[in-house]
N, CA, C and O atoms as a Tripos MOL2 file, in Angstrom:
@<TRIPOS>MOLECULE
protein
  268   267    67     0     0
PROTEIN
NO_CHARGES

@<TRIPOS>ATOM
      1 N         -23.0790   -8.6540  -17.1770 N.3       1 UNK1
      2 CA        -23.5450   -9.7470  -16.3370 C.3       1 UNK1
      3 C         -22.4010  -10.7440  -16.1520 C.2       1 UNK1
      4 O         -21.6270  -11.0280  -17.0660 O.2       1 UNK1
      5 N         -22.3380  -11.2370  -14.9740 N.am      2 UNK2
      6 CA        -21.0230  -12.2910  -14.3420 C.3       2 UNK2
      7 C         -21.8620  -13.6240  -14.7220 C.2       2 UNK2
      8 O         -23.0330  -13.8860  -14.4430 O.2       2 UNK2
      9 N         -20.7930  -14.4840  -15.5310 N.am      3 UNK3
     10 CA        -20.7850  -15.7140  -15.3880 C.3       3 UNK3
     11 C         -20.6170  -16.2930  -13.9000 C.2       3 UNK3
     12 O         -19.9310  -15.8270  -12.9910 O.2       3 UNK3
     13 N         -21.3760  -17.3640  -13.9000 N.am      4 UNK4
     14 CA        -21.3920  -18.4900  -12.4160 C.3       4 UNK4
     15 C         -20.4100  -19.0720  -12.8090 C.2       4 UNK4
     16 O         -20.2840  -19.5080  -13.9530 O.2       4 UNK4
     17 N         -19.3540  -19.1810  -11.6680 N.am      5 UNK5
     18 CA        -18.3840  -20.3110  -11.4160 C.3       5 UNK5
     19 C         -18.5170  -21.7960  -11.8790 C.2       5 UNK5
     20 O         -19.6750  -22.1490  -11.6510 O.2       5 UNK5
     21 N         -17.9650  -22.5610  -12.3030 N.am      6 UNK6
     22 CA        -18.1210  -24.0580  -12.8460 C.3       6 UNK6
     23 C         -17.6630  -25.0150  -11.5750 C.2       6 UNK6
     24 O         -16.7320  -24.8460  -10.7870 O.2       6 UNK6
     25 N         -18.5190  -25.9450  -11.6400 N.am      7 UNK7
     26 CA        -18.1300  -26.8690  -10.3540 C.3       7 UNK7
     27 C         -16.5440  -26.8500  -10.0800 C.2       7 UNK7
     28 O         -16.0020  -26.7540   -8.9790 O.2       7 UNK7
     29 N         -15.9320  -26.9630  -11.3350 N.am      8 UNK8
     30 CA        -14.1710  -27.3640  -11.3100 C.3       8 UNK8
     31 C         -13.5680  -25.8940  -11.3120 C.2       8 UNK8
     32 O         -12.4000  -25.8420  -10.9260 O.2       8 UNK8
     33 N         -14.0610  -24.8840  -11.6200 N.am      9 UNK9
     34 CA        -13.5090  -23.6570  -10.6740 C.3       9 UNK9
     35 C         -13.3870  -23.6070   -9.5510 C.2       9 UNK9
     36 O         -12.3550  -23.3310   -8.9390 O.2       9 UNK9
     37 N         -14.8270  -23.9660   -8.9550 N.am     10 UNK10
     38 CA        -14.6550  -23.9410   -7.5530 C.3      10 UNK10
     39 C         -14.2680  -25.1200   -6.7070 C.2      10 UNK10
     40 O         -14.2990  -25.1760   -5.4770 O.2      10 UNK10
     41 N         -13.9820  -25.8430   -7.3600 N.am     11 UNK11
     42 CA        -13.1590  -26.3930   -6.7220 C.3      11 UNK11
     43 C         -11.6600  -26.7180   -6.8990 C.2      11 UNK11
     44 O         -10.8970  -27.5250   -6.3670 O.2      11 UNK11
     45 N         -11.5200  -25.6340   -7.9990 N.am     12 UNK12
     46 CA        -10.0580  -25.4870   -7.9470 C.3      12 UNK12
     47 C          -9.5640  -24.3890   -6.5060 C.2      12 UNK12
     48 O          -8.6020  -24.4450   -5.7400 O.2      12 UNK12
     49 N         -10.5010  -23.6260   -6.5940 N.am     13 UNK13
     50 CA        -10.4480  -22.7260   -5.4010 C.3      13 UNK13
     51 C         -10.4330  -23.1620   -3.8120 C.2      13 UNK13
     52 O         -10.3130  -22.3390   -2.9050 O.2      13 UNK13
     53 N         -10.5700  -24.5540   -3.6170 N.am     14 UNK14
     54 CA        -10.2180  -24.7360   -2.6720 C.3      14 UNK14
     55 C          -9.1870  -25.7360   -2.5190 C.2      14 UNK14
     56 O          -9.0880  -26.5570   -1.6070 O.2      14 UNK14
     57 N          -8.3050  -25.5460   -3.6830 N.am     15 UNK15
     58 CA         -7.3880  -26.2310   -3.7110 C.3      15 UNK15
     59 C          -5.8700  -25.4440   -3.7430 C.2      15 UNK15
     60 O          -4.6870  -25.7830   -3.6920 O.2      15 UNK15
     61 N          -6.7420  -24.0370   -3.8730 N.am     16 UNK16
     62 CA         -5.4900  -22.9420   -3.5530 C.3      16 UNK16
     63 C          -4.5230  -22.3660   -2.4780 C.2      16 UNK16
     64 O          -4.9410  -21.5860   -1.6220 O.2      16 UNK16
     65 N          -3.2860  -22.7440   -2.5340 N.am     17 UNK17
     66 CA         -2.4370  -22.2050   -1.3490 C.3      17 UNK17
     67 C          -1.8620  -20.6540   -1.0570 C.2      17 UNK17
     68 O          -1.4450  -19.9090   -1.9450 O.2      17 UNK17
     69 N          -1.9180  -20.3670    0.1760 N.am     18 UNK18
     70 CA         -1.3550  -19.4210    0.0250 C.3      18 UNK18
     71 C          -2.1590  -18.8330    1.3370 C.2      18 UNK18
     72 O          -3.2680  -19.1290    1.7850 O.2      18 UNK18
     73 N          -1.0830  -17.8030    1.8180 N.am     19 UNK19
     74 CA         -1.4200  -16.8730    2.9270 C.3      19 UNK19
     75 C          -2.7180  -16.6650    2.5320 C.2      19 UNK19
     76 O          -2.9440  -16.4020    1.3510 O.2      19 UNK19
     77 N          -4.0750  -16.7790    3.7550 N.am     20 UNK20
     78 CA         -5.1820  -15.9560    3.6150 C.3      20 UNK20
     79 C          -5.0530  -14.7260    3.7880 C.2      20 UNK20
     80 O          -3.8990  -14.3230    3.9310 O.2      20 UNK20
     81 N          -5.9980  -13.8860    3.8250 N.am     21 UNK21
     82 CA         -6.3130  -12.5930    4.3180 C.3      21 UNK21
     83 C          -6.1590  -12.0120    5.2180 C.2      21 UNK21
     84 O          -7.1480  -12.2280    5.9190 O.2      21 UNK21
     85 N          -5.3360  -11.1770    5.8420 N.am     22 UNK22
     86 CA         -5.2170  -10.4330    7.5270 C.3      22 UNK22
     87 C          -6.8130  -10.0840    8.1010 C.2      22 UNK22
     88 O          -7.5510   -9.6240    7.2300 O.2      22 UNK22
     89 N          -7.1650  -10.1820    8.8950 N.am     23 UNK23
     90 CA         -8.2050   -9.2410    9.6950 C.3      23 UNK23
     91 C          -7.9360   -7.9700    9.6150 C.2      23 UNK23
     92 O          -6.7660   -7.6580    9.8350 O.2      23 UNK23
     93 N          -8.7630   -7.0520    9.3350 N.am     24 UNK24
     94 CA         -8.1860   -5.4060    9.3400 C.3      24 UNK24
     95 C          -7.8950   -5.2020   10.9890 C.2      24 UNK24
     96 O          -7.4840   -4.0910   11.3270 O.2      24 UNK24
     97 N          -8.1060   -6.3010   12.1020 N.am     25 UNK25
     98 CA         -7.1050   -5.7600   13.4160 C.3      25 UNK25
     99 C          -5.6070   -5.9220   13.2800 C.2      25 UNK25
    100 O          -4.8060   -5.2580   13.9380 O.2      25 UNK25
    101 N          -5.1520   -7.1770   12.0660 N.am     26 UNK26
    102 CA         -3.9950   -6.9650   12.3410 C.3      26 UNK26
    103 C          -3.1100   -6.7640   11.1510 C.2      26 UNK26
    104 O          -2.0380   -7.2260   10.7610 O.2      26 UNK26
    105 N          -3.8380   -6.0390   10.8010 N.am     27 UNK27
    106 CA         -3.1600   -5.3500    9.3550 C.3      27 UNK27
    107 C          -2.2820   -4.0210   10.0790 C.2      27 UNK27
    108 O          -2.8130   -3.3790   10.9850 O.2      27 UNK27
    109 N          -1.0710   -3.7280    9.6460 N.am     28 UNK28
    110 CA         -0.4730   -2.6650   10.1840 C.3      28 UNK28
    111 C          -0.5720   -1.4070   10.0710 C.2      28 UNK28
    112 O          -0.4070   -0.6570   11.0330 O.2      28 UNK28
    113 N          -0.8620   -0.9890    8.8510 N.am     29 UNK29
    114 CA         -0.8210    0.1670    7.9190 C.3      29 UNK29
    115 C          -2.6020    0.2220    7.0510 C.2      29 UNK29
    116 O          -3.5160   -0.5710    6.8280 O.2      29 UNK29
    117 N          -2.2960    1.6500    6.8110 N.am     30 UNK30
    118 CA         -4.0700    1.8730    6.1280 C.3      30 UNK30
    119 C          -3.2310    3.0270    4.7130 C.2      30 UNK30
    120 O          -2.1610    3.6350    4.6860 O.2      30 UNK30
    121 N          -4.0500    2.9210    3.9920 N.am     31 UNK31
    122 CA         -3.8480    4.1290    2.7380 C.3      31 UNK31
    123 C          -4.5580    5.1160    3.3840 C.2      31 UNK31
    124 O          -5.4890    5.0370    4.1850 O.2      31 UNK31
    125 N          -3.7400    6.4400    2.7230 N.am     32 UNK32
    126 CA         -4.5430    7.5610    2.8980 C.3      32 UNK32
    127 C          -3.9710    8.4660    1.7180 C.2      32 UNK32
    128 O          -2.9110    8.2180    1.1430 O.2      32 UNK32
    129 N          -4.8890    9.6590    1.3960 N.am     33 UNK33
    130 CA         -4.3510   10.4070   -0.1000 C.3      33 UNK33
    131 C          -3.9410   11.7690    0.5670 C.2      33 UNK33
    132 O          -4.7120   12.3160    1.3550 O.2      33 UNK33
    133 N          -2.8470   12.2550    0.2790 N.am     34 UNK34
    134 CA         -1.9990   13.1600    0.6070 C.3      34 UNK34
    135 C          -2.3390   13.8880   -1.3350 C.2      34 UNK34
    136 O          -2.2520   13.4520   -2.4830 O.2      34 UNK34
    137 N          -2.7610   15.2670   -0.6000 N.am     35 UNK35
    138 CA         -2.7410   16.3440   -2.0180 C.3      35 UNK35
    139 C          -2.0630   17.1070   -1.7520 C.2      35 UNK35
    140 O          -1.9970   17.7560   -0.7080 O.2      35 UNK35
    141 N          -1.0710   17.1730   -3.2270 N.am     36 UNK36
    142 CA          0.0520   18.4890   -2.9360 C.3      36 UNK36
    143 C           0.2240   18.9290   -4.4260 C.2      36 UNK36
    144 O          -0.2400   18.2390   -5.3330 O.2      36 UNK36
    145 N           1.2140   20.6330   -4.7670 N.am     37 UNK37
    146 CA          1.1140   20.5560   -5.7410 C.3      37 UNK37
    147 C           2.0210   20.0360   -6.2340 C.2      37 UNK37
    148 O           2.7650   19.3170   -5.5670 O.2      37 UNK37
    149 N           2.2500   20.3060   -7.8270 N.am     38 UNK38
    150 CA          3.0600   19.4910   -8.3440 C.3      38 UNK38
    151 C           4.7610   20.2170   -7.8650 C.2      38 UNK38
    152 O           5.7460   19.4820   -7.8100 O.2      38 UNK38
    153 N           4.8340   21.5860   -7.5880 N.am     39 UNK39
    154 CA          5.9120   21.5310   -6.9720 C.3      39 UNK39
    155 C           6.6320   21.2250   -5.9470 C.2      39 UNK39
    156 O           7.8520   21.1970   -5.7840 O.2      39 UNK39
    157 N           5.2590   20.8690   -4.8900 N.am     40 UNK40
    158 CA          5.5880   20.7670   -3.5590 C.3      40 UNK40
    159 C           6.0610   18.8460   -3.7560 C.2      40 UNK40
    160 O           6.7740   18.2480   -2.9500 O.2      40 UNK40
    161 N           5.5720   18.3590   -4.7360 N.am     41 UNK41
    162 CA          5.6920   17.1380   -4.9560 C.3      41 UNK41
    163 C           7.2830   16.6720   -5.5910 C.2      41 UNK41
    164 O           7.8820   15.6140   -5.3990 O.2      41 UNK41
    165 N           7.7910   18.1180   -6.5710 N.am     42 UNK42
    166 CA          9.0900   17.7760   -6.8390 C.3      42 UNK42
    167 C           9.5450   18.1590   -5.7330 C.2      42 UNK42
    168 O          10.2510   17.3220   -5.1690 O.2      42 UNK42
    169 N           9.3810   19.2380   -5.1490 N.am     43 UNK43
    170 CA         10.9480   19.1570   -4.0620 C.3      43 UNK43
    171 C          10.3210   18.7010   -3.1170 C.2      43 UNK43
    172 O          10.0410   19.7320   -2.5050 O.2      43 UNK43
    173 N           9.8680   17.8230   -2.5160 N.am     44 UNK44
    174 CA          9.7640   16.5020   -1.8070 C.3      44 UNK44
    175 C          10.7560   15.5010   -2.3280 C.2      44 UNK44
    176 O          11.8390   15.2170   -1.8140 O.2      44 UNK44
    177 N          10.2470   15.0270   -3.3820 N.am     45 UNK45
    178 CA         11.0720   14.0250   -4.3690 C.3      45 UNK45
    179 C          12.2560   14.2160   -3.8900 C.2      45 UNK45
    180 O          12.7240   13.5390   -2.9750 O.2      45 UNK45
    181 N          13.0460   15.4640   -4.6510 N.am     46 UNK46
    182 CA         14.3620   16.0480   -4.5370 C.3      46 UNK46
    183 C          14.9550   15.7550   -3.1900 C.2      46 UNK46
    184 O          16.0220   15.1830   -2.9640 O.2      46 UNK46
    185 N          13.9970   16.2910   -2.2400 N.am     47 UNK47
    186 CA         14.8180   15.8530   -0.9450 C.3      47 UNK47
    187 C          14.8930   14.5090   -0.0330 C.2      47 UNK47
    188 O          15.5440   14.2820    0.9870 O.2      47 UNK47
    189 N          13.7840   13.5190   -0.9410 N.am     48 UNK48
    190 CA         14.3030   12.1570   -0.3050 C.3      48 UNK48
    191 C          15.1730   11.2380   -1.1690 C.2      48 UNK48
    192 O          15.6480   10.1660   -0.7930 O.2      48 UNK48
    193 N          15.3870   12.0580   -2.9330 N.am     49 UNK49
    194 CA         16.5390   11.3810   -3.0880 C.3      49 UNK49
    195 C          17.4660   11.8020   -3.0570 C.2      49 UNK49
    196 O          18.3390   11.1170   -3.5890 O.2      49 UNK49
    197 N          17.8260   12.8900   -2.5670 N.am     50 UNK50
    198 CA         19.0330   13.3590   -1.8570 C.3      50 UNK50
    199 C          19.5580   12.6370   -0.3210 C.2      50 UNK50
    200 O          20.7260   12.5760    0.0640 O.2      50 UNK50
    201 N          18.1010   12.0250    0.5500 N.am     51 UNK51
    202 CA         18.5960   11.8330    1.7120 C.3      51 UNK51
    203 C          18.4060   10.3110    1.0730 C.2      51 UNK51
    204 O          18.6170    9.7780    2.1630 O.2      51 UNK51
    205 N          18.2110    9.3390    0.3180 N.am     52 UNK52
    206 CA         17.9820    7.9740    0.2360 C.3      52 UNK52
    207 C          16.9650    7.2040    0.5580 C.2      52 UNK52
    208 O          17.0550    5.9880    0.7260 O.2      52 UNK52
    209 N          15.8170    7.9490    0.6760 N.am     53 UNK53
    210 CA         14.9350    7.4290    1.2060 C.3      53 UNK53
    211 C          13.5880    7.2980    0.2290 C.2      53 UNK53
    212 O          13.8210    7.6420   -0.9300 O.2      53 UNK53
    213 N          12.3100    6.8890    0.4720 N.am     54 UNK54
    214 CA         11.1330    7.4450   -0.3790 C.3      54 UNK54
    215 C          10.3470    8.2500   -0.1590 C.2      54 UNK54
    216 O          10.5160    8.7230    0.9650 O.2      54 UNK54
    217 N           9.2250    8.8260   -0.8840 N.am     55 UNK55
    218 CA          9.0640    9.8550   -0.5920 C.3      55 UNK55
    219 C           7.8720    9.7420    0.7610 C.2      55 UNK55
    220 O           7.5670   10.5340    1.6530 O.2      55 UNK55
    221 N           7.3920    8.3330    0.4000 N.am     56 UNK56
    222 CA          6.6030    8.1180    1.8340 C.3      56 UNK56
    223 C           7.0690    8.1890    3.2920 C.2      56 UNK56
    224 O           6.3700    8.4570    4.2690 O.2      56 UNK56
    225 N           8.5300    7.8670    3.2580 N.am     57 UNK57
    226 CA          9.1480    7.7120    4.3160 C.3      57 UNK57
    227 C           9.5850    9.3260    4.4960 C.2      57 UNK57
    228 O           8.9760    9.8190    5.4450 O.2      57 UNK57
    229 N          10.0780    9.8430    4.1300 N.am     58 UNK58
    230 CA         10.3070   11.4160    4.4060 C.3      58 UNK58
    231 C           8.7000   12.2340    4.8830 C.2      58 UNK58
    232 O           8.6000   12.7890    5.9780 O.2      58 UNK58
    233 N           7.5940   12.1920    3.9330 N.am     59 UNK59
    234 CA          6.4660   12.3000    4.5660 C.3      59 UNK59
    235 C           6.2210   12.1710    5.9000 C.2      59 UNK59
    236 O           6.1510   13.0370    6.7720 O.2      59 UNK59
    237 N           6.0990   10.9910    5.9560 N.am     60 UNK60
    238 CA          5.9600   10.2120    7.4520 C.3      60 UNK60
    239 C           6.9970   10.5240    8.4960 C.2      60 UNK60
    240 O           6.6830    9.9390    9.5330 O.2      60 UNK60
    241 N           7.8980   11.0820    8.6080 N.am     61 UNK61
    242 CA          9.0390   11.1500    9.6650 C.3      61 UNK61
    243 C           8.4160   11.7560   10.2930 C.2      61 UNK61
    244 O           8.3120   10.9920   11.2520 O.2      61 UNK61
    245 N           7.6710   12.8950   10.6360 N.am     62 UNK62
    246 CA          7.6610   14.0490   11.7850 C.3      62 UNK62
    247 C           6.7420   13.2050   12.5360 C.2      62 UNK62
    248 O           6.7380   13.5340   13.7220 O.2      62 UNK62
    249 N           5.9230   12.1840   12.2570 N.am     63 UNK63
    250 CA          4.9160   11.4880   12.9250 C.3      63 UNK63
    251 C           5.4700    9.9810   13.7350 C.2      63 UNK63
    252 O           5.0630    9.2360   14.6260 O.2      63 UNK63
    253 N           6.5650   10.0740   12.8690 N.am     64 UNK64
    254 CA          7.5110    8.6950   13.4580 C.3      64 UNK64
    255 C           8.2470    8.8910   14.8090 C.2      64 UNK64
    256 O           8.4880    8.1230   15.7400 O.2      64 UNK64
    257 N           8.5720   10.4630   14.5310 N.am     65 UNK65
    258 CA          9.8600   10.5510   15.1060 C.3      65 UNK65
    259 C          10.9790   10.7530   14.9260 C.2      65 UNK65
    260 O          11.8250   10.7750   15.8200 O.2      65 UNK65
    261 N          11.2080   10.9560   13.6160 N.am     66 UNK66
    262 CA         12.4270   11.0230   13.2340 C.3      66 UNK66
    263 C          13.1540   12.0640   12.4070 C.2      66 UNK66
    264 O          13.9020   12.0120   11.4300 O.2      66 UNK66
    265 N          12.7470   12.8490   13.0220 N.am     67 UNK67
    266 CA         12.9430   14.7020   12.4610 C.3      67 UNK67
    267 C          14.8530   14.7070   12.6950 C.2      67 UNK67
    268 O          15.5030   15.7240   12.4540 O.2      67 UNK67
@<TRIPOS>BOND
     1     1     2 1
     2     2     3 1
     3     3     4 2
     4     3     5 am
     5     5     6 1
     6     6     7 1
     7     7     8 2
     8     7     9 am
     9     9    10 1
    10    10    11 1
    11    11    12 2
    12    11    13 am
    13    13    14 1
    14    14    15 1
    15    15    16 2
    16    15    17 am
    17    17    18 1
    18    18    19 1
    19    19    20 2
    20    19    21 am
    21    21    22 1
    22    22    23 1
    23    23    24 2
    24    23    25 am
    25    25    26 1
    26    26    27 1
    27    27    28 2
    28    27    29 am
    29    29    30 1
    30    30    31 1
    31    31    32 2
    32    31    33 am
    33    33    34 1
    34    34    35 1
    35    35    36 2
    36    35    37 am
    37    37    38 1
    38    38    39 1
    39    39    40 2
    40    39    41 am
    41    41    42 1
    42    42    43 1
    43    43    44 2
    44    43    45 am
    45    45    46 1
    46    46    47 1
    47    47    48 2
    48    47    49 am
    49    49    50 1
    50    50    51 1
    51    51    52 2
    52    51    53 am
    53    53    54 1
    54    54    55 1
    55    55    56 2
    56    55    57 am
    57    57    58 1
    58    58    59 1
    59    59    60 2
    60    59    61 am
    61    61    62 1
    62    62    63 1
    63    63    64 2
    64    63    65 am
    65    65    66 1
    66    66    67 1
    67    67    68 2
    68    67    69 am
    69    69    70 1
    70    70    71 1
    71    71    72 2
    72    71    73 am
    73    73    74 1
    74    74    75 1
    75    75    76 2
    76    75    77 am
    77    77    78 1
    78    78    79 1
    79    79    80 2
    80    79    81 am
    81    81    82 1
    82    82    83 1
    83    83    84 2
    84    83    85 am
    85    85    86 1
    86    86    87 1
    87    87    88 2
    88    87    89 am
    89    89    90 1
    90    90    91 1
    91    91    92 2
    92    91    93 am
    93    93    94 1
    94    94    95 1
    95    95    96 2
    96    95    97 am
    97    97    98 1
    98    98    99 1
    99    99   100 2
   100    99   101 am
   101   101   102 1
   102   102   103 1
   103   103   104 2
   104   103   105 am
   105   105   106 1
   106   106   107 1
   107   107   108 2
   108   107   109 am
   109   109   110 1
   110   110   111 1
   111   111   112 2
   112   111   113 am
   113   113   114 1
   114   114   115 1
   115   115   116 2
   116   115   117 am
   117   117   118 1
   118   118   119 1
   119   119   120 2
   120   119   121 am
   121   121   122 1
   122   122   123 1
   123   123   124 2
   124   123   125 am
   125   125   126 1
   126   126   127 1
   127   127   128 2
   128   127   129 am
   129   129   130 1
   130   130   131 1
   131   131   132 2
   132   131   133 am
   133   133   134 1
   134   134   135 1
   135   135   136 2
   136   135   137 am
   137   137   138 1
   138   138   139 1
   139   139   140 2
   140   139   141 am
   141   141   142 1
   142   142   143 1
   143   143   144 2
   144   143   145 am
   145   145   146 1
   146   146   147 1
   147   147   148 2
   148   147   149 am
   149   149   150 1
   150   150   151 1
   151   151   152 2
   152   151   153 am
   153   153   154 1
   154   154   155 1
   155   155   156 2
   156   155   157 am
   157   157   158 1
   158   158   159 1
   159   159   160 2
   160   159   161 am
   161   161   162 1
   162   162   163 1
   163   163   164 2
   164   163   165 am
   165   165   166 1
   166   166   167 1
   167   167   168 2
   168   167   169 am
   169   169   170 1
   170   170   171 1
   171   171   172 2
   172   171   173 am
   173   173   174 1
   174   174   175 1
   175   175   176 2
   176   175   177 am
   177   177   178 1
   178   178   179 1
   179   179   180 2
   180   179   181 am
   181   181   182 1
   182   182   183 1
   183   183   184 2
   184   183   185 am
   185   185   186 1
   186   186   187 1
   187   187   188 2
   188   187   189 am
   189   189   190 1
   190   190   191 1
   191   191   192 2
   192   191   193 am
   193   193   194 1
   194   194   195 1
   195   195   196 2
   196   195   197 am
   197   197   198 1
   198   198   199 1
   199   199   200 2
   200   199   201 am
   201   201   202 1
   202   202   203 1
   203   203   204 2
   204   203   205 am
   205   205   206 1
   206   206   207 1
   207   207   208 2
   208   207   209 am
   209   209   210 1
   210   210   211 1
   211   211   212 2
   212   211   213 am
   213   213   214 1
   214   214   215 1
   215   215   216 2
   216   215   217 am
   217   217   218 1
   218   218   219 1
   219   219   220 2
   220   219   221 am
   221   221   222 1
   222   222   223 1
   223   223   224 2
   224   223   225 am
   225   225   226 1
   226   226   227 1
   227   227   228 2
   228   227   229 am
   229   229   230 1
   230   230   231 1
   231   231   232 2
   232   231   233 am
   233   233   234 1
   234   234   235 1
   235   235   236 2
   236   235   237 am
   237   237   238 1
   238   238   239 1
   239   239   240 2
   240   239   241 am
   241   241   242 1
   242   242   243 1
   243   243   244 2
   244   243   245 am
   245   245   246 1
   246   246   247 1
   247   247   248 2
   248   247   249 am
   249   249   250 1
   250   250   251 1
   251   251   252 2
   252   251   253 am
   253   253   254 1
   254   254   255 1
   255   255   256 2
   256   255   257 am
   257   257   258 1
   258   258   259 1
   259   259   260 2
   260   259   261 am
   261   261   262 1
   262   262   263 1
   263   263   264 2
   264   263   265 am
   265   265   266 1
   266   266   267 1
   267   267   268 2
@<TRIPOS>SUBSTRUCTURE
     1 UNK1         2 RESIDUE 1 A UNK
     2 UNK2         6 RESIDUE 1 A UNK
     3 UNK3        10 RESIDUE 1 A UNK
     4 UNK4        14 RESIDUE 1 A UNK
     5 UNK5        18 RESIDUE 1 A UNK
     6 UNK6        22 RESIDUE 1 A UNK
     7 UNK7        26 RESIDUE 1 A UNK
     8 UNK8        30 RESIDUE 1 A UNK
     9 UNK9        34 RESIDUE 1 A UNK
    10 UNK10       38 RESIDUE 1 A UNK
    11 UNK11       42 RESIDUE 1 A UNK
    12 UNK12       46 RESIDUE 1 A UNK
    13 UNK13       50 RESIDUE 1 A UNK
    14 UNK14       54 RESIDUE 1 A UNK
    15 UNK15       58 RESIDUE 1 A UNK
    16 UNK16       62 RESIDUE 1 A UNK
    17 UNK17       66 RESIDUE 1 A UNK
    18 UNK18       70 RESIDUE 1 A UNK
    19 UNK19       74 RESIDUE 1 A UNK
    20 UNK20       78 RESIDUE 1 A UNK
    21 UNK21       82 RESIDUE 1 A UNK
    22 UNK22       86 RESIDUE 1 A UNK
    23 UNK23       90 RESIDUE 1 A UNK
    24 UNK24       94 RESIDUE 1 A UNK
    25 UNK25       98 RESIDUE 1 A UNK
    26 UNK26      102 RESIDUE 1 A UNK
    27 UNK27      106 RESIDUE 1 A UNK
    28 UNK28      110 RESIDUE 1 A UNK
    29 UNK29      114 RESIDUE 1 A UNK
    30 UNK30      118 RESIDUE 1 A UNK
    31 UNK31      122 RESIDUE 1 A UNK
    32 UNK32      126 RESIDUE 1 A UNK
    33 UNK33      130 RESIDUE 1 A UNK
    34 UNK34      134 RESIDUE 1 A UNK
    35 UNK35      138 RESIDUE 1 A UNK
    36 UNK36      142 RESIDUE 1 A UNK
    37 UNK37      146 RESIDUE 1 A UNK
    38 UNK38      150 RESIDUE 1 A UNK
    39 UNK39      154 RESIDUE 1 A UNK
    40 UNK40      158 RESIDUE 1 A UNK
    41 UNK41      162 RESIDUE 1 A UNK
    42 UNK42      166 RESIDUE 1 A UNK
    43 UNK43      170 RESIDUE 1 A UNK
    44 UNK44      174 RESIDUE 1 A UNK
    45 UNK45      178 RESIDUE 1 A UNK
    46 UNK46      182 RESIDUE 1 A UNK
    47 UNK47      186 RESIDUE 1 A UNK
    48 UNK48      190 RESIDUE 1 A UNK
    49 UNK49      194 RESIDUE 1 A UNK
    50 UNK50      198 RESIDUE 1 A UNK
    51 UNK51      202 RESIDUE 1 A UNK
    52 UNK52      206 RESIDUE 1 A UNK
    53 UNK53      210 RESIDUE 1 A UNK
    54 UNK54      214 RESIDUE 1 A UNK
    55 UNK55      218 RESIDUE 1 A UNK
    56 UNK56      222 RESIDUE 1 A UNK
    57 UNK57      226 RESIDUE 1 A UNK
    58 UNK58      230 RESIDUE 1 A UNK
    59 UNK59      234 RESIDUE 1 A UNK
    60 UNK60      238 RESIDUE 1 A UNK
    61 UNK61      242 RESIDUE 1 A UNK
    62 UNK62      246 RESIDUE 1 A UNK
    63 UNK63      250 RESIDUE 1 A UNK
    64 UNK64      254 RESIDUE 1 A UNK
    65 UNK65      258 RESIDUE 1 A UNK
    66 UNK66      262 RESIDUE 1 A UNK
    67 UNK67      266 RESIDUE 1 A UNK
């Protein structure tokens, strides 16, 4: 069971700075789960630190453009 907030919690909370929240319209990017095995996962690895890159970004190229 959750404790209720204390008056001086909440109103510490609106005393907090900082970037709000994006709208999910202008959020850029979304997660998604990519399954592979564990070898297909090392030589992935292998070949984006061979080219300098991560392994998300090597993933992602053929969809970018940048084959």
């Amino acid at each position: 069971m959750e404790r209720k907030r204390t008056a001086a919690q909440r109103a510490a909370d609106k005393c907090r700075t900082g970037r709000p929240p994006k709208k999910p319209a202008e959020k850029w990017s979304e997660r998604i789960t990519v399954y592979m095995t564990t070898a297909e996962r090392a030589r992935l690895e292998l070949l984006a630190e061979q080219e300098g890159v991560t392994l998300a970004s090597l993933v992602m190229r053929p969809w970018r453009g940048e084959e």
